[in-house]
N, C-alpha and C positions, 0 to 999 in steps of 0.2 A: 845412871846411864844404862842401856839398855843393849845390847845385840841381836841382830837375826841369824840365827844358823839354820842349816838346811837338810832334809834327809833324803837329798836326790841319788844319792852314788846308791844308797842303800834301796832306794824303789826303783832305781833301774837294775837293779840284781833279782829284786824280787817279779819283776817285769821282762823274765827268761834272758834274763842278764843281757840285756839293750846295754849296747855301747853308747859312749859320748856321741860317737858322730850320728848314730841312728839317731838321739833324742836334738840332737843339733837340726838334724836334716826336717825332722817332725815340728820344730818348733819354729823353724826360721832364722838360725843364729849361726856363729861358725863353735863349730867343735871348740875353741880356744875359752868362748865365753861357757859354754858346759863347764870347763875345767877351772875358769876364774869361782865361777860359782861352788860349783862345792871345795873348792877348796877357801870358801870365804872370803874370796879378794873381790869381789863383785856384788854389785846388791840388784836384782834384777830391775827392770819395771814392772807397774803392777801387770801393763798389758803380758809381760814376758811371763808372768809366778802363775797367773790365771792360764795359760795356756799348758802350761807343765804342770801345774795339777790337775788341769782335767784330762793329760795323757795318758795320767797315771788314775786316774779314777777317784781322787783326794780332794779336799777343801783346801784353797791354800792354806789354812793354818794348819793342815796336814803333815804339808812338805817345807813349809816355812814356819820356823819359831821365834816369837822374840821371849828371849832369854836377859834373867838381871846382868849388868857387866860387872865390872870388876872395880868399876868407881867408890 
């Protein structure tokens, strides 16, 4: 089995450290789903992954990885 993890906390630091709510307001979402997502408990849509990597200037498999799990 497989996971996706995500390196948004980390490209919004490097993106003159953007807050949840800036990347919320940019993307169409509430701040709460920023924070479901990097913290793993959320799996975007693809329409949501494609719009956050191209804010950040990334390929989604940039900001999205799917990683082996633990099966």
């Amino acid at each position: 089995m497989f996971k996706i993890t995500n390196r948004i906390r980390k490209l919004r630091f490097e993106a003159q450290e953007m807050t949840q709510e800036q990347l919320a307001q940019k993307t169409g979402v509430t701040r709460q789903t920023i924070i479901a997502l990097e913290a793993g408990k959320y799996l975007p849509s693809l329409h949501l992954a494609i719009r956050i990597s191209r804010i950040f200037g990334k390929t989604v498999e940039e900001v999205f990885v799917l990683e082996p799990g633990d099966d």
